[in-house]
C-alpha positions as CSV (number, residue, x, y, z in Angstrom):
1,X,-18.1,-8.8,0.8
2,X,-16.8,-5.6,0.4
3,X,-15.2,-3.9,-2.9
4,X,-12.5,-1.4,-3.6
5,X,-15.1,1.1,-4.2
6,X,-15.8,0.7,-0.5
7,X,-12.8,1.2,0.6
8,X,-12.7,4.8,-1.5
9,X,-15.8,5.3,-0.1
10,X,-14.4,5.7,3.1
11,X,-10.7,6.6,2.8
12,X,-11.6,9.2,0.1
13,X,-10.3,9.3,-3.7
14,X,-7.9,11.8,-3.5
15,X,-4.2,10.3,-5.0
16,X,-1.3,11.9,-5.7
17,X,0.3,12.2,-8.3
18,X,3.3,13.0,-10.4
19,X,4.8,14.0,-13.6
20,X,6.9,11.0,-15.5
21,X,9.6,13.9,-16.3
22,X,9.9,14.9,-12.5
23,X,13.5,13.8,-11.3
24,X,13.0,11.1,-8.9
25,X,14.5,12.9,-5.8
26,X,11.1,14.7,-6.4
27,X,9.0,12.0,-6.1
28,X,10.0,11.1,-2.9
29,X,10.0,14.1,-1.6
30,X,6.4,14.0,-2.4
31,X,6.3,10.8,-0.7
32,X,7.8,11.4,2.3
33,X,5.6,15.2,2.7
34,X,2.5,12.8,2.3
35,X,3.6,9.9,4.3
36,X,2.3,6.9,1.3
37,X,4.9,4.8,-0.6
38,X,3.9,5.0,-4.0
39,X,2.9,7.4,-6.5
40,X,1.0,7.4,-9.8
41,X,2.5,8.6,-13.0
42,X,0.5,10.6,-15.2
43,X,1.4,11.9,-18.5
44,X,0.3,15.8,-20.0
45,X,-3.1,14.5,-20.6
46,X,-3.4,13.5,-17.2
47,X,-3.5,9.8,-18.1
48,X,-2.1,6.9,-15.5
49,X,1.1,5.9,-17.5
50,X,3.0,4.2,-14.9
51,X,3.6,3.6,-10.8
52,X,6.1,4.7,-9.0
53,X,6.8,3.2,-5.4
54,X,9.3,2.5,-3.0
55,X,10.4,-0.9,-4.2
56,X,11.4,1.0,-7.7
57,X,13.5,2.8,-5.6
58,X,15.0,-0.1,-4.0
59,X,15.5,-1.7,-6.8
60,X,16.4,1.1,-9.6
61,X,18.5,3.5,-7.8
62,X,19.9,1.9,-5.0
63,X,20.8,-1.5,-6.2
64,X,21.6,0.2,-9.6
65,X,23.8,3.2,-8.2
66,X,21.5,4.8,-9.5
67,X,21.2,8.9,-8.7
68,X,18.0,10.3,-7.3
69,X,18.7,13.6,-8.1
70,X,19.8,12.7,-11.7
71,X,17.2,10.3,-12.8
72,X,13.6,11.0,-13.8
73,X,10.6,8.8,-12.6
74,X,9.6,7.9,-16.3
75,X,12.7,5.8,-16.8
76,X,12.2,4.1,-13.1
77,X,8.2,3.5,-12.6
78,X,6.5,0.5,-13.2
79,X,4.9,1.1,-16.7
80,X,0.7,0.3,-17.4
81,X,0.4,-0.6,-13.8
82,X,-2.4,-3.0,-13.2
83,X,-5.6,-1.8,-12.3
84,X,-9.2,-3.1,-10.7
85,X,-12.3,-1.5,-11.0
86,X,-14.5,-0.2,-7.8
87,X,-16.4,-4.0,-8.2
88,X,-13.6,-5.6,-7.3
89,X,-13.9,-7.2,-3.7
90,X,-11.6,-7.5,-1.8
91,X,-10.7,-11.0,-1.9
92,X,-10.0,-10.5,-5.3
93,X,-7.8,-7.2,-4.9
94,X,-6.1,-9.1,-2.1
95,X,-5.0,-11.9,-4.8
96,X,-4.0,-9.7,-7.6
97,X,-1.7,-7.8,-5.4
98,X,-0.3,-10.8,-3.6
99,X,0.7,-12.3,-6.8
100,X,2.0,-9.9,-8.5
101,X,3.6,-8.6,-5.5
102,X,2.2,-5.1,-5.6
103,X,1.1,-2.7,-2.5
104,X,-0.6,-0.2,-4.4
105,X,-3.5,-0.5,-7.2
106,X,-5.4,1.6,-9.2
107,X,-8.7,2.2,-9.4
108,X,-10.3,2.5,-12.4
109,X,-14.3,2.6,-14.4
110,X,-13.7,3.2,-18.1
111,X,-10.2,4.3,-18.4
112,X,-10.7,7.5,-15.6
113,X,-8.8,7.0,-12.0
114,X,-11.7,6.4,-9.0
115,X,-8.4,6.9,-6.6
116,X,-5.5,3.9,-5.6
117,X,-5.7,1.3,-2.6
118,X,-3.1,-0.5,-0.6
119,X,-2.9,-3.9,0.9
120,X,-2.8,-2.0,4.4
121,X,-6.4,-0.1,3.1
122,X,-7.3,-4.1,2.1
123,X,-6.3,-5.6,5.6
124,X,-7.8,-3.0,7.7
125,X,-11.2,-3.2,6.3
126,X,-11.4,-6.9,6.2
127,X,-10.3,-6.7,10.1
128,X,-12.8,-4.3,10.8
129,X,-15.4,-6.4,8.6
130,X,-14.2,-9.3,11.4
131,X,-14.3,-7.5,14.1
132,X,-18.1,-6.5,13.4
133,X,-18.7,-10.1,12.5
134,X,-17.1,-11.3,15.7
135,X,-19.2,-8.4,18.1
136,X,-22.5,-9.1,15.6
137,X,-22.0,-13.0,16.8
138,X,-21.7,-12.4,20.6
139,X,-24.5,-9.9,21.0
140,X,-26.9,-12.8,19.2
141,X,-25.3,-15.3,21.3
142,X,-26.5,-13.4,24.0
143,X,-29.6,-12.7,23.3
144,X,-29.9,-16.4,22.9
145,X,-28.7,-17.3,26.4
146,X,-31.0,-14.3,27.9
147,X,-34.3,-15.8,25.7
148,X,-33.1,-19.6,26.9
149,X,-32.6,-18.5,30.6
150,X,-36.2,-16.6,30.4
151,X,-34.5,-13.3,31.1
152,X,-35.7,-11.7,28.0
């Protein structure tokens, strides 16, 4: 099966990231310029301190009455977001963010950030993974009927 380091592998490790003194308004700026829905919050050291998505926003500002403009990401991300490491398959990533409800995760080896995944990067590759199962299948089931019909 195949692992979050995988899908780094092919979807690359850059993330983006953002300051936890950055006004929110900011942040989504960010967001919307790079078309994701979450960032990650580092702190001076460049250390993951929190997560900042779009169900904080939902949640913080606009169910608060909150202002974007007036409110820094710090006081709004998800704090010690939880993270996997590039083992992780993922069946498992798939469970850890369906339970805890998250779209984006971390990925970490030894404290340093490998890059972040989303459930979309999860269900595309395990529909591609099908896909290639499924086309892997028919070619042997026709090479079967060919070698049982004497064609081969």
């Amino acid at each position: 099966m195949k692992t979050a380091g995988d899908i780094l592998a092919t979807k690359g490790t850059d993330v983006v990231t953002i300051d936890a003194e950055a006004m929110v308004i900011q942040a989504l700026v960010l967001m919307a310029e790079k078309n994701i829905g979450a960032v990650l919050v580092t702190d001076k050291d460049g250390l993951v301190s929190g997560i900042f998505s779009e169900r904080d926003l939902a949640r913080k500002i606009v169910v608060k009455g909150r202002s974007c403009e007036t409110s820094r990401v710090g006081e709004l991300m998800t704090t010690a977001p939880l993270s996997v490491s590039p083992d992780a398959s993922l069946g498992e990533c798939m469970q850890i963010m369906t339970e805890r409800k998250f779209r984006h995760i971390p990925v970490m080896r030894d404290g340093k950030l490998l890059g972040i995944i989303s459930i979309g990067d999860v269900v595309k590759t395990l529909i591609s993974d099908k896909d290639r199962t499924i086309a892997e299948q028919a070619f042997e089931l026709g090479q079967i009927e060919r070698t049982n019909m004497g064609v081969v």
